[in-house]
N, C-alpha and C positions, 0 to 999 in steps of 0.2 A: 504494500500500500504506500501510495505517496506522502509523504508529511502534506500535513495541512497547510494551505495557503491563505491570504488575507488581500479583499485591495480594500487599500487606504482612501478615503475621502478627504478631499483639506478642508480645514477650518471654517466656517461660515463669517463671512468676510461681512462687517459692520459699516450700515451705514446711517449716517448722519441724522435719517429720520424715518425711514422705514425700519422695521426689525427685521432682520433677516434670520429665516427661521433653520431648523435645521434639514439638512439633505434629505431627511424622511418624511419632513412637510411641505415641502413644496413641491408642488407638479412639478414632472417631467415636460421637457421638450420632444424627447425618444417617445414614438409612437402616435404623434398627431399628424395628423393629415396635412399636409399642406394648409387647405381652407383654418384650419384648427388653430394651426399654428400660427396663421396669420393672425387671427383674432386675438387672439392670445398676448403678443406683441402690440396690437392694437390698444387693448385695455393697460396694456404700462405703460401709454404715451407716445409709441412711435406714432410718428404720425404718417397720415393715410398713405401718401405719395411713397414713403419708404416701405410700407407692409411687402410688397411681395420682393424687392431685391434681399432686403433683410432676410427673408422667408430662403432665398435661394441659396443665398451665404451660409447660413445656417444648414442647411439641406446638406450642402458639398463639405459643411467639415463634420457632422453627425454621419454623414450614411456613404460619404468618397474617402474622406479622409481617416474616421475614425475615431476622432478625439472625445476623448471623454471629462476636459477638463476646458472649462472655456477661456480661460487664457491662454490656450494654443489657439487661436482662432486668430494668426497673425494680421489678415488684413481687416478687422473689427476694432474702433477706437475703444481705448481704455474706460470713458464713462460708460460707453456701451456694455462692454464686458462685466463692469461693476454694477449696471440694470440686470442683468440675466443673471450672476452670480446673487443676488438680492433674490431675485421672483421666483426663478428656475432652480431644477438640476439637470444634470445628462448623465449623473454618476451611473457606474457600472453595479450591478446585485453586489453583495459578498459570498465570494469561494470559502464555504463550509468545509469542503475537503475537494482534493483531486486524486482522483483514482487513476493509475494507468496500467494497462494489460499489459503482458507482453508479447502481443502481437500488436500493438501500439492503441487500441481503443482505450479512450479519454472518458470517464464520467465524473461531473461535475456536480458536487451538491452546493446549489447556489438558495442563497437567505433572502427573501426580499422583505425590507422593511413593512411596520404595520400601514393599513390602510383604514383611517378612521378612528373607530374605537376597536379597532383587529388587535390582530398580534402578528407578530413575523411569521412567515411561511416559508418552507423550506419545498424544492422541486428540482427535479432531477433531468443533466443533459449530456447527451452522451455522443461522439465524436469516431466515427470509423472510416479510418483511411482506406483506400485501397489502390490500385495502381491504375493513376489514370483520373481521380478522380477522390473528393473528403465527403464523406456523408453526415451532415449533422441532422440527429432527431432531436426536437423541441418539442416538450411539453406544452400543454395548451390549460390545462386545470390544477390543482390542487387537490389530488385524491381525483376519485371516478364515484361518479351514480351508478354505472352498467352491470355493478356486480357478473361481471363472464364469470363461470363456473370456474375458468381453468386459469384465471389471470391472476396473479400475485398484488397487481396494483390495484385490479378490482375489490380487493376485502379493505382498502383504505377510503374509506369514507369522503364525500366532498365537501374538502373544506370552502372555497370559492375559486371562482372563475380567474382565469390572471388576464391581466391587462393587457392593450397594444403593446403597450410600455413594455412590460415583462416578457412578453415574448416575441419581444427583436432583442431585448438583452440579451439572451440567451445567442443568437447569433452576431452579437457585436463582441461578446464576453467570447466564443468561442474564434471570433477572426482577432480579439487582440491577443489572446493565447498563444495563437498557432501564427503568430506574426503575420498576416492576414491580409494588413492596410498597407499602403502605399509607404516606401522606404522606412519598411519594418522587417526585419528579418527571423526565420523560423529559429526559436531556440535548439540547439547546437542537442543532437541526438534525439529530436521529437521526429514520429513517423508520420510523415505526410505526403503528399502525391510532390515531386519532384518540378513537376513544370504547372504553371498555371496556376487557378485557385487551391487554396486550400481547403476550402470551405466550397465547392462546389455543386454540391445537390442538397435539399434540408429535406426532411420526411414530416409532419408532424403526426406525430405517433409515437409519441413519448407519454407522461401520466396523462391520464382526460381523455372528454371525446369531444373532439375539436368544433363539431356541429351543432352542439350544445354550449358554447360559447362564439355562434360565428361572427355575432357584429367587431369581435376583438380581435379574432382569425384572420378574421377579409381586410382590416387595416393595418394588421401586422404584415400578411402578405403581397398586399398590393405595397405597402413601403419596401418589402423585401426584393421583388421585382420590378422598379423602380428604375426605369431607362436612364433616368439621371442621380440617381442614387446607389443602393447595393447594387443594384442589376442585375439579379439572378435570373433567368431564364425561367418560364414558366414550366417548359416541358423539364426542369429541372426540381421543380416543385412539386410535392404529392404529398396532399391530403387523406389520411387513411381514416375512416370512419365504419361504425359499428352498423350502420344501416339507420341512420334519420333522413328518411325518405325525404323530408317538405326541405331540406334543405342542400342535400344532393344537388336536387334543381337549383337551386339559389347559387350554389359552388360553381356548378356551371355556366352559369349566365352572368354573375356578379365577380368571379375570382379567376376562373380559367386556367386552373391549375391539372395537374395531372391526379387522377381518381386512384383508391388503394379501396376494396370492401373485407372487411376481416367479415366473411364468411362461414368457414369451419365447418361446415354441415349443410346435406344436398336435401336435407326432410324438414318439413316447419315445426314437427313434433320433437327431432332432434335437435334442431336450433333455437325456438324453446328455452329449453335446459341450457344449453352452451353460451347463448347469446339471447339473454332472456325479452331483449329488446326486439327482437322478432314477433313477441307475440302481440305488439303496437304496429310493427311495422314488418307484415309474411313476407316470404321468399317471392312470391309473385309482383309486389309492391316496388320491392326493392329491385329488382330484374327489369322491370319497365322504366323506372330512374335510371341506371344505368343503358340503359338503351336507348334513353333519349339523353345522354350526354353529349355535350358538344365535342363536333369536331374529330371523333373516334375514327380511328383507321388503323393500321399494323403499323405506323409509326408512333400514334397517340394511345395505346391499350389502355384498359381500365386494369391492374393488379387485383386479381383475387387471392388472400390470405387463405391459407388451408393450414392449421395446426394436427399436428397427426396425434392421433392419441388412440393409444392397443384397446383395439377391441370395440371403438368406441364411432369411430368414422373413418375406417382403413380398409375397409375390405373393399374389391374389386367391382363390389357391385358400387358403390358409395362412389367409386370412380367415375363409372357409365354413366350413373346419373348426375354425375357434375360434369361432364361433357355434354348432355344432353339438357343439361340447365343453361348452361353457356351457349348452346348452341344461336349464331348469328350477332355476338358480342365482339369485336376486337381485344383479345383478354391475354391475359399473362397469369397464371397461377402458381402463384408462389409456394413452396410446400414446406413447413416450421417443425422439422424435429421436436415433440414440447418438451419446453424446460421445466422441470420441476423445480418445486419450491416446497417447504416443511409445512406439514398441512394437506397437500394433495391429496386428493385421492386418485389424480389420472397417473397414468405412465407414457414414457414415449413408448411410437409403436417400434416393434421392430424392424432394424435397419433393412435388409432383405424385402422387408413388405414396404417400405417407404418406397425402394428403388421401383417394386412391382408396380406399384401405385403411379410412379410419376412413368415409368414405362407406358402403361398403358395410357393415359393423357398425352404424352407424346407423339403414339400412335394414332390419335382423335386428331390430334394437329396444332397441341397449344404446348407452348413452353411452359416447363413446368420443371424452374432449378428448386434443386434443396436446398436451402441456405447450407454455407460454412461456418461454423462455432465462431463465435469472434467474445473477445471479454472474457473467457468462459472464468478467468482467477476474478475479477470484479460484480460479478452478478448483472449487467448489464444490455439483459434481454429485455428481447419483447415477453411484455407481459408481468416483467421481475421489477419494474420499474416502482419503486417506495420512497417516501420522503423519509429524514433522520427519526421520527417518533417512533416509528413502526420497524426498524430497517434489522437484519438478521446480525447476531453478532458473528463476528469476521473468522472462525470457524467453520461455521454452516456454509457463510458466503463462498469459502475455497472449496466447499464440499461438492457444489452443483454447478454442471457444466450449464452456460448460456451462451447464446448466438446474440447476433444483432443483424437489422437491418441492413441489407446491403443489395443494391443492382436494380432501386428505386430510381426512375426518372430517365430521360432520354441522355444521349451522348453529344449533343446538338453540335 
């Protein structure tokens, strides 16, 4: 395990006649909309004629540049800097702990201050390199409602939704890590893709279900995608969701991201039980949203999640008829060894019947990888994802192998 880490906040800089409160009272700039942010600016006096270059300046050193402290904001005059430093912050979460595998996967327990009369919240983001390309998954909640049968983060309870704000930290936190921004350099034996970004595709699919938070989802990621800002490529973007049909369509019309459905089962009486949220939203329901997704073709697929689990949804028939479910969908079916976690009562299926399995969907005509173990010494799977209250002590956590996400999004 990595020693713990910490980022510093500086001081709350006094002014003359405003109080200036501290870092965890005052709004964020990270996260607002353009529109947003120009009001925002407005109500402290700039005045009209300057709202949007101000808005633009800001833009290019929050989401081009990086900075997370507004006295790097070289071409912005001093009284200026000392309005924002007053009203605003753009500080980064704090790193609870950093974890690193040794096949280089990064999980980050980050703390965001209270909100309100809250308390500090603790959520979890995790980092996998591969060749050619960085995969960051971001958390979208605090805990999960969906109770899944077989999900480790589903028996943590929802504490609240996390903000724009919070979830682009989580990608600015993870591009100043990984030396990211512009003449920043990778720290000296961190594993990350050799040319290019570092941070190149983001999943959200980390604790939460991102669709039950979307008005914060749709503004985190259209700022992520941001032709003049992050600029991440859409088809480099994917949303994975447990099946909320009314907003599926919303996803597609309002965000235009790349589709993920954790699935898991080809019978509505077994999905159900696995993914309890089917019995709001059937497999028929959900099938027709994804069919009227935008833009589908065998360059744009929709990723279907399939967690294998003995005895449970492996057998050969359970195959056919998820070929014959799919059938007329541009699709990708992903197939999840399941990770165990203390408590379970599923098991993975056997190796042998996984390969059967994805055999025979290969032979239907859909790709269908097995994922590769990634993290498996930090616990940093799909599904294992826990905030610090609940989290296994570091025993258990070496004891059970985990995979992570990986070979989400286009190569564009």
């Amino acid at each position: 395990m990595a020693s713990m880490d910490f980022l510093n906040t500086a001081d709350p800089v006094k002014a003359p006649v405003v109080r200036t409160l501290p870092a965890a009272e005052k709004p964020s700039l990270i996260g607002l909309s353009r529109e947003d942010m120009g009001r925002a600016l407005a109500e402290k006096g700039i005045p009209e004629r300057q709202v949007k270059m101000r808005v633009s300046q800001l833009w290019h050193w929050l989401y081009v540049r990086g900075v997370s402290d507004f006295d790097d904001m070289a071409n912005i005059s001093k009284d200026m800097r000392e309005m924002l430093k007053t009203h605003f912050t753009i500080a980064r979460p704090e790193i609870v702990e950093e974890q690193v595998s040794a096949d280089g996967t990064r999980k980050w327990l980050l703390r965001f201050p209270p909100r309100g009369a809250g308390r500090p919240v603790e959520i979890e983001t995790v980092y996998i390199p591969e060749e050619g390309r960085g995969t960051l998954c971001i958390s979208s909640q605090v805990g999960c409602t969906l109770t899944c049968s077989f999900c480790h983060t589903g028996t943590q309870k929802l504490v609240r939704n996390l903000t724009a704000e919070e979830i682009l930290a989580q990608l600015l936190l993870a591009r100043d890590r990984l030396g990211d921004f512009p003449d920043r350099d990778t720290p000296v034996g961190m594993i990350a893709p050799a040319e290019g970004r570092k941070v190149s595709n983001i999943v959200m699919m980390g604790m939460g279900e991102p669709l039950y938070n979307f008005e914060n989802v749709k503004t985190a990621l259209l700022i992520a995608t941001d032709g003049d800002g992050l600029s991440l490529s859409r088809r480099r973007v994917t949303l994975s969701t447990s099946g909320i049909v009314p907003e599926i369509y919303r996803t597609g019309s309002e965000i235009g991201v790349m589709l993920a459905i954790s699935l898991h089962a080809v019978r509505d009486d077994l999905r159900d039980m696995l993914v309890p949220i089917n019995k709001k939203y059937p497999l028929k329901d959900l099938l027709e949203a994804c069919r009227a997704y935008p833009s589908l073709s065998n360059a744009r697929r929709i990723t279907f999640e399939y967690v294998m689990l003995k005895d449970v949804n492996d057998s050969l028939e359970d195959a056919k008829l998820l070929t014959q479910l799919l059938k007329g969908i541009p699709a990708k079916i992903n197939l999840i060894p399941f990770n165990p976690w203390p408590g379970t009562n599923y098991q993975c299926s056997d190796w042998e019947q996984i390969e059967r399995f994805a055999d025979f969907i290969n032979q239907a005509g859909y790709a269908s990888p097995i994922r590769t173990p990634r993290g498996r010494d930090i616990l940093a799977a799909c599904g294992q994802l826990k905030s610090e209250s609940e989290r296994m002590r570091k025993v258990d956590r070496m004891a059970f192998e985990a995979m992570m996400i990986v070979g989400h999004g286009e190569d564009d």
